[in-house]
N, C-alpha and C positions, 0 to 999 in steps of 0.2 A: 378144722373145727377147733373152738377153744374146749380144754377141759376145764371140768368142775375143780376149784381148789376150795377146799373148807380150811379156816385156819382155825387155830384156838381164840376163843371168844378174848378180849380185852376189853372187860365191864367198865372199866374205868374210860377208856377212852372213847366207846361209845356215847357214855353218859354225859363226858364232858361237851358234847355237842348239842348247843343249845337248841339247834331245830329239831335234832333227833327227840329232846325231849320234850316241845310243843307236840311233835308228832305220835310219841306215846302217848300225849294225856291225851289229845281229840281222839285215838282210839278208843281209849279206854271211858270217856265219858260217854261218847255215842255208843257204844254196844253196852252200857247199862240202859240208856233209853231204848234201845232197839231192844235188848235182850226182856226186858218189864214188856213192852210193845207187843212181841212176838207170842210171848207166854203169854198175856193177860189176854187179848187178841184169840189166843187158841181155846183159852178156856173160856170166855165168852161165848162163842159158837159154838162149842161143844155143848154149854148148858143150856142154852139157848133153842138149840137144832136137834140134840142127842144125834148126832150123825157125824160118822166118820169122814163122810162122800162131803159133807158141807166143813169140814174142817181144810180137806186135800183141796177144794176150791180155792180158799185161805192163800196156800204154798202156791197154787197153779198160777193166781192170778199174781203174786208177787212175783214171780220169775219168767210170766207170759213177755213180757219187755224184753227179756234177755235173748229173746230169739232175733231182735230184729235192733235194739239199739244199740249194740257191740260193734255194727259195721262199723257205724257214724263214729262211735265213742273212739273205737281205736286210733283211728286217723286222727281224731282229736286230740287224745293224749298224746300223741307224738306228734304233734305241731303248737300246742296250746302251754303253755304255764300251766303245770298242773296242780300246783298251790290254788291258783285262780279259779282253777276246773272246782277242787274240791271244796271250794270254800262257796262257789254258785250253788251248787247240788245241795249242800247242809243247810244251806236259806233256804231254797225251794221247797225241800224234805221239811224243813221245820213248817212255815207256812201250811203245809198240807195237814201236817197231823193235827196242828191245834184247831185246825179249821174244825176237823172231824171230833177233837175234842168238847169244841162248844157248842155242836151239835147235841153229845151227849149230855153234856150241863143242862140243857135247856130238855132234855127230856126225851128228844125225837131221833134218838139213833135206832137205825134199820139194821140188818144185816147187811144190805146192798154200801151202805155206808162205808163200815169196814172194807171190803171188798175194794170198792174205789179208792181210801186209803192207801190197800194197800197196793193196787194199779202205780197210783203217781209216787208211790216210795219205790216200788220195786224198779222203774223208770231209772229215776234217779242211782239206786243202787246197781244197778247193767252195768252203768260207766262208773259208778264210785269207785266200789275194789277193782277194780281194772288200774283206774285210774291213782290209787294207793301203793299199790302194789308196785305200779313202776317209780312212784316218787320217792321208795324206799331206796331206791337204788344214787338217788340225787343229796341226799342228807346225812348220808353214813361214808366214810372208807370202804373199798370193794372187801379188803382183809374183814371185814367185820358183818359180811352181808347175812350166815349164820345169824350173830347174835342177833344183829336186829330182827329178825323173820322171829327168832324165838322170844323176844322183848313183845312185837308186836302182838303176836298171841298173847302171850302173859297177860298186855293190858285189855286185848277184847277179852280174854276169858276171866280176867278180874273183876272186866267188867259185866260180863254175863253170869258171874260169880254171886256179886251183890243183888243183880238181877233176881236169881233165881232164889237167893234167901228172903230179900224183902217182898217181893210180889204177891207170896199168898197175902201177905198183913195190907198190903199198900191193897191190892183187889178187894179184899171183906170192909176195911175202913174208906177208902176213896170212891170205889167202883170202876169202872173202866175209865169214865171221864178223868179221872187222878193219874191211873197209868196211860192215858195218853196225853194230859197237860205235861208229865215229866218227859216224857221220848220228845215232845215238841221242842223243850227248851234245853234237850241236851245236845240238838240239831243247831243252835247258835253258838252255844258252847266250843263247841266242835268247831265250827266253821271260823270263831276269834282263834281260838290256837293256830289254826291252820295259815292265817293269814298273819298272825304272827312269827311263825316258824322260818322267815329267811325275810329281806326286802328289796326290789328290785323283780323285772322281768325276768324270767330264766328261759331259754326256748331247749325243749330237748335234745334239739339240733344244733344247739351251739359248739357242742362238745368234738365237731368235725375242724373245729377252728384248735378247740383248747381243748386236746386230747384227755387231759385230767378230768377225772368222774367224780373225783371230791379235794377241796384244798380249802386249808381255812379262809381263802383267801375269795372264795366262789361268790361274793356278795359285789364285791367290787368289780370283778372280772365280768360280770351278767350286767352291771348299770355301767361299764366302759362300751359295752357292746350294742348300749340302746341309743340311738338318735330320738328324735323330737319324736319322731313317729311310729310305731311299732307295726314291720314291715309283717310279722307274725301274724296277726289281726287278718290283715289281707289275704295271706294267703291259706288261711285255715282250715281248711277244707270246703271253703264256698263254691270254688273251681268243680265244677265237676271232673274234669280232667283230671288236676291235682288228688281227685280225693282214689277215682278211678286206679291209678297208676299206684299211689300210694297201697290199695289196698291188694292188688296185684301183686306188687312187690312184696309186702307182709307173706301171701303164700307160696312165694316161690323160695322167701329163703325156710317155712316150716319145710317143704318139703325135700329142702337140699340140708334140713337138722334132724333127722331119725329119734336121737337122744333127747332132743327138745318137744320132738312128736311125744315118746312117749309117759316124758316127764307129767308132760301136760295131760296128754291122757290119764293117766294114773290119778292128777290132781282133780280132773273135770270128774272121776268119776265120783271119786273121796266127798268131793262138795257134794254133786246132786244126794249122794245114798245120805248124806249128814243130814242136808235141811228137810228131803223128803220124812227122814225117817220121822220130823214130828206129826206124822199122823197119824202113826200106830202106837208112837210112845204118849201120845195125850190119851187116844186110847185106854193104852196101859195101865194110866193110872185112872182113869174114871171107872171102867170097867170091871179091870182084874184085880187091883190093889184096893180101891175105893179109899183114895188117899185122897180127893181134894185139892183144891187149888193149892194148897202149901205143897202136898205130897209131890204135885207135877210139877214144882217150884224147886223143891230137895232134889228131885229127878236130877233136872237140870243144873242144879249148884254142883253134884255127884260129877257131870260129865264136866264144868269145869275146872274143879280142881284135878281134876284129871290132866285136865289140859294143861294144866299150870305147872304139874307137878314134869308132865310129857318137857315142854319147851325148858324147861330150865337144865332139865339132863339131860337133855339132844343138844344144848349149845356144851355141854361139858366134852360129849364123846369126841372120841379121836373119827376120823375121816375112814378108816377102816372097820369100823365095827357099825356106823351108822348105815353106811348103805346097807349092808345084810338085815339089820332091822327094820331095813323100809321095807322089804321084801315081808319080814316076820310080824310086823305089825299090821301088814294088809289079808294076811293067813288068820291072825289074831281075830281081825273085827269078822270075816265070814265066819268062824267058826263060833265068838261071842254071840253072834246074833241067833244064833241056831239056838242057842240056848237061853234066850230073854224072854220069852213065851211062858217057861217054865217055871221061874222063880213068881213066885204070888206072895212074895212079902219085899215090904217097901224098901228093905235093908241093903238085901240083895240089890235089889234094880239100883239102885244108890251106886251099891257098888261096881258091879256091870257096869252102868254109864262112865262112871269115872274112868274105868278101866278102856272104855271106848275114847274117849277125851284122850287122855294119854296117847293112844295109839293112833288118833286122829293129829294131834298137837307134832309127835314125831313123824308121821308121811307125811304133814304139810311142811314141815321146816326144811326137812332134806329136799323137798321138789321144789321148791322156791327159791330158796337161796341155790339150789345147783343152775337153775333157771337163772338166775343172777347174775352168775358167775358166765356164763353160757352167752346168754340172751344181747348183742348191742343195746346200750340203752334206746338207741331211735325204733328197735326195732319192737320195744317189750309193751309199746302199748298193743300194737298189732298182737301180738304175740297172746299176751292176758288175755284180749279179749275174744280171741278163736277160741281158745278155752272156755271162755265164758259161756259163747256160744253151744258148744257142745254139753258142756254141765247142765247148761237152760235146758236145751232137747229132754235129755235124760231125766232131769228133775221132774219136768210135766212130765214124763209120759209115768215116772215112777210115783208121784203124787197121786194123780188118778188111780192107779194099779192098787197102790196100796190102801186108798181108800176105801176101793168097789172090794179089793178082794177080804178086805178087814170087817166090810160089812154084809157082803154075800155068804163068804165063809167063817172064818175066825181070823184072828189077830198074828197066832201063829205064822197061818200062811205066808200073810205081809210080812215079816220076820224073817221066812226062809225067803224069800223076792231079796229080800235086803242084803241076805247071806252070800245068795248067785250072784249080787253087781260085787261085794269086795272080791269073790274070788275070781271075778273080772282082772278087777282089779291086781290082786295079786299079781295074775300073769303079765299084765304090762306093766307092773315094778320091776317083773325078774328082768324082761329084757331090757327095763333101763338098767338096773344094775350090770346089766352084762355089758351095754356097750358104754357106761361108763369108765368102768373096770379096763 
């Protein structure tokens, strides 16, 4: 089995790589439209419904896709151009939300509208970050798979940054039609970058011919490799055979990779308790703080710079002091959460989120880029998206929970729910850390 090597970040050389930074900016514009989308989205329903249980529908139905489109996706990613992959998804996504957009222009948005919305985005997003995730690994130096993981955060969370500042203004002046015309058109945005970022077919499986995973030279080497006809296309997962065996294969080597199991574990769970948890922190603020569409805007901005602040000092750390913080930072959020019930002024919760950003920002960089490092690239679309998979499970079953038990009992409860899954989590940090180590 390969190990994890983290080296020290080299800013400079990352940078200099011109798809690397196409691929920063469509992060970071799509998750300002996403992040406005998500927030404006929750507090629509919330004011709308006054109900917790009609908010966690919101999360259920955006991540209900991820149960079942991860098979397909994965096989996909690892036979597909995944430039090509993500630049289809960012049209489709776009297309869908303006649609829903001029819906509400013209006066007639339902709740069931939303909902649908967010059905054919969360679709699409099954296979997006799946799909992202392994194209990092195609655009950067292996030496450098760190900084990019902590780069890439930086720009969603910069972008969910700007997100959660402007949203309450853009919601009171625009209304929701305003924050979903902008998420529509930053789904095009997104999708130009992406198809700007290199030119030529690249097949993930090329790399069995040309063992090199990055050389300046990978533009030339990917159009010497195409004929007239692109034999890729064909075999794409249309075979059922091919897609069959392909995904076979995907579980036989998770379960000949222990440390890959439980990287991913650790990350599947990170995610679910992340996105779940917006149903008790919209909550939070309508409820407890009675802070307002801005207030649950600042929430959110709190938990980005967190983030932001997390990814830039996880690419600094030395290789021996970061794994023990992925362990300390999963101990951090159960025990954080235990205590975000309590604080009833907007200040605090600001600061607590932030403090969760951070701690969030550092367990995804170290399980990611050790995944990196780790993972074949043919094998990382398979790979992302079992994870995917399991995150989806956990997600619904923890939306709901949180919902029913936020609005059966109190807020707190759902709080302590959220506390039990990190110190899940915790424990399958330690044993990736140990059998890193």
């Amino acid at each position: 089995m390969a190990t994890a090597t983290i080296s020290k970040v080299d800013w400079s050389l990352l940078w200099r790589q011109r798809g690397f930074r196409y691929f920063f900016t469509a992060m970071f514009v799509s998750l300002f439209g996403s992040g406005m989308n998500f927030i404006g989205v929750s507090w629509y329903i919330m004011s709308a419904t006054h109900s917790t249980v009609a908010v966690s529908w919101q999360v259920i139905v955006v991540t209900l896709p991820g149960l079942v489109v991860p098979f397909l996706g994965g096989v996909l990613i690892d036979r597909l151009d995944r430039r090509y992959l993500g630049v289809l998804l960012d049209l489709c996504r776009g297309f869908a939300v303006l649609g829903i957009s001029y819906i509400a222009w013209r006066g007639h948005l339902q709740i069931w509208h939303l909902y649908l919305m967010t059905l054919l985005t969360g679709t699409g997003s099954a296979v997006y970050w799946s799909n992202v995730n392994a194209l990092v690994q195609e655009v950067v130096p292996p030496s450098q798979f760190t900084g990019a993981n902590a780069s890439v955060l930086v720009g969603v969370q910069s972008g969910m940054l700007l997100a959660g500042t402007f949203v309450g203004f853009f919601y009171d002046h625009m209304g929701i039609a305003g924050i979903l015309l902008i998420d529509g058109l930053t789904y095009f945005v997104s999708a130009f970058c992406l198809y700007r970022l290199r030119s030529g077919y690249v097949s993930p499986r090329s790399h069995r011919q040309y063992p090199r995973e990055y050389s300046e030279t990978s533009d030339t080497a990917s159009l010497a490799l195409e004929s007239g006809e692109n034999p890729e296309i064909a075999e794409a997962g249309l075979s059922l055979a091919i897609y069959a065996a392909d995904l076979k294969e995907g579980f036989r080597y998770l379960r000949e990779q222990p440390v890959v199991t439980a990287l991913g574990a650790t990350h599947a769970v990170l995610m679910a308790s992340v996105v779940s948890a917006n149903v008790v922190v919209v909550a939070l603020a309508n409820d407890v703080l009675h802070s307002g569409a801005k207030g649950f805007g600042l929430i959110e901005a709190g938990w980005a710079i967190g983030a932001i602040v997390g990814g830039l000092l996880t690419s600094q750390l030395p290789q021996r002091v970061r794994l023990p913080l992925y362990v300390v930072v999963m101990a951090a959020l159960a025990l954080g959460h235990v205590a975000v019930p309590y604080v009833t002024f907007l200040l605090g919760a600001v600061i607590l989120q932030g403090l969760f950003g951070f701690c969030r920002a550092l367990g995804g960089i170290v399980a990611q880029s050790s995944l990196m490092s780790i993972v074949p690239r043919h094998f990382m679309g398979r790979t992302q998206s079992t994870f995917a998979i399991f995150a989806t499970i956990l997600q619904l079953a923890m939306s709901f929970s949180l919902g029913w038990l936020a609005q059966q009992f109190s807020i707190a409860v759902g709080f302590f729910l959220l506390a039990l899954m990190y110190a899940g989590a915790t424990l399958s940090a330690s044993r990736a850390r140990a059998l890193l180590r």
